[in-house]
C-alpha positions as CSV (number, residue, x, y, z in Angstrom):
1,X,-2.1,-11.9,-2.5
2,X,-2.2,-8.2,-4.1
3,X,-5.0,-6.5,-4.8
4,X,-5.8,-3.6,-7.0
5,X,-7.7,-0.5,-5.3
6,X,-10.3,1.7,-7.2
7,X,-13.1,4.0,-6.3
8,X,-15.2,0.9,-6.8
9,X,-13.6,-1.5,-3.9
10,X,-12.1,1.1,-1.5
11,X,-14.4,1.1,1.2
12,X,-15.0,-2.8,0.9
13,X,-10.9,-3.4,1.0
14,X,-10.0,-1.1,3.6
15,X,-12.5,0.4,5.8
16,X,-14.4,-2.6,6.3
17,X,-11.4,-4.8,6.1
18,X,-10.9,-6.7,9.7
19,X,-7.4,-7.0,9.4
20,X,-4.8,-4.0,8.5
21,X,-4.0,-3.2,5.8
22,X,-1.2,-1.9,3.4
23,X,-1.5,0.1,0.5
24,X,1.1,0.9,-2.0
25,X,0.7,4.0,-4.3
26,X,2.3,3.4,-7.6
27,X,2.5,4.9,-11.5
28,X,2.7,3.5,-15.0
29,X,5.7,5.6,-15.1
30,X,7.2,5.5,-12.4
31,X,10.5,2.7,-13.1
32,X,11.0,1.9,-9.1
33,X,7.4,1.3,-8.8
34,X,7.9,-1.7,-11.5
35,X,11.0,-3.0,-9.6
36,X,9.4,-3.2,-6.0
37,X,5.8,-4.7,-7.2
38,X,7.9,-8.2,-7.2
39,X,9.3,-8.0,-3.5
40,X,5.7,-6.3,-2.8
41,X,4.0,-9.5,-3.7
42,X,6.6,-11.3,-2.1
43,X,5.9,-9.4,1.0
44,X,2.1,-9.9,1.0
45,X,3.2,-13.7,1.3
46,X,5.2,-13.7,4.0
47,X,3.4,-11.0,6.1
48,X,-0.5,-12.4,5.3
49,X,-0.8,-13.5,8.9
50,X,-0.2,-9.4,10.1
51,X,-1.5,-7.6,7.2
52,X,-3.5,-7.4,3.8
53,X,-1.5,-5.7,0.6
54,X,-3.2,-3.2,-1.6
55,X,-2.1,-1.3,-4.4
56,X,-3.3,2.0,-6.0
57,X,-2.6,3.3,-9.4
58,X,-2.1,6.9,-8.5
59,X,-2.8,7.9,-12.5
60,X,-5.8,6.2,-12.3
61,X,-7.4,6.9,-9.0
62,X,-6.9,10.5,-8.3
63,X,-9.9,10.4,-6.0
64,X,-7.9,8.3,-3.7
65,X,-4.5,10.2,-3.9
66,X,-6.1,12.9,-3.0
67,X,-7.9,11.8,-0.3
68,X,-4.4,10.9,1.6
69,X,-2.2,13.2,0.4
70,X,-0.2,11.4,-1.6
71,X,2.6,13.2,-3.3
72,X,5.0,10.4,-5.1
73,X,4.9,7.1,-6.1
74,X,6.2,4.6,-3.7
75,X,4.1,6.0,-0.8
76,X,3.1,3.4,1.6
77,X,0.3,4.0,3.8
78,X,-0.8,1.4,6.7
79,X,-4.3,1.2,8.0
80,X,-6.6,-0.2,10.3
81,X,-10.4,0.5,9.4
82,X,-10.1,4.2,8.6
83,X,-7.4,5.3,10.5
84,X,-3.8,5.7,9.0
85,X,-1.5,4.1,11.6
86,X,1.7,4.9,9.4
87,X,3.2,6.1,6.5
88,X,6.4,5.6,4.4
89,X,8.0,6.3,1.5
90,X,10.5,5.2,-1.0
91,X,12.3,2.0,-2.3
92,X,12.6,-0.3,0.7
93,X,14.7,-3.3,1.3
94,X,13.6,-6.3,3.0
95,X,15.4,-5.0,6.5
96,X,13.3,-1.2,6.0
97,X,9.9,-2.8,4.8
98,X,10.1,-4.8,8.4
99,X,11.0,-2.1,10.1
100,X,8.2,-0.1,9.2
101,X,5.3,-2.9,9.4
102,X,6.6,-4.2,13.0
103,X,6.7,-0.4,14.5
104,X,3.3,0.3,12.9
């Protein structure tokens, strides 16, 4: 399961969060961002047991891009309370995405 991020749930979802999480930055606009949501979700099913997927609006949650630095859509950032572990960007295929999570 997916779940949204806002100012509202942050701390709740992430820092408190006992597992590690994932966090996608997307946009309305951005076109790649609507094509990898799918696998994304697909993702958060086959990895539950390792981590917890979240996703951020950049256009509506500036607060939180700004707080990591987030410069383009498609930036995924992995956690663990309130420490980034490890960050990655761009479209990713099933191969990259594992790469990433398993290294992290």
């Amino acid at each position: 399961m997916v779940t949204y991020l806002n100012n509202l749930n942050y701390n709740r979802e992430v820092t408190s969060n006992k597992k590690r999480v994932i966090i996608l930055f997307t946009s309305s606009w951005c076109i790649a961002c609507e094509e990898i949501l799918p696998k994304y979700e697909r993702w958060a099913e086959e990895y539950a047991d390792q981590l917890e997927f979240k996703v951020i609006d950049m256009t509506k949650n500036k607060h939180l891009v700004k707080k990591f630095d987030v410069a383009t859509a498609l930036t995924f950032i992995i956690m663990e309370g309130k420490t980034v572990i490890t960050r990655f960007a761009g479209m990713q295929t099933d191969e990259t995405f594992k790469y990433f999570i398993t290294r992290a």
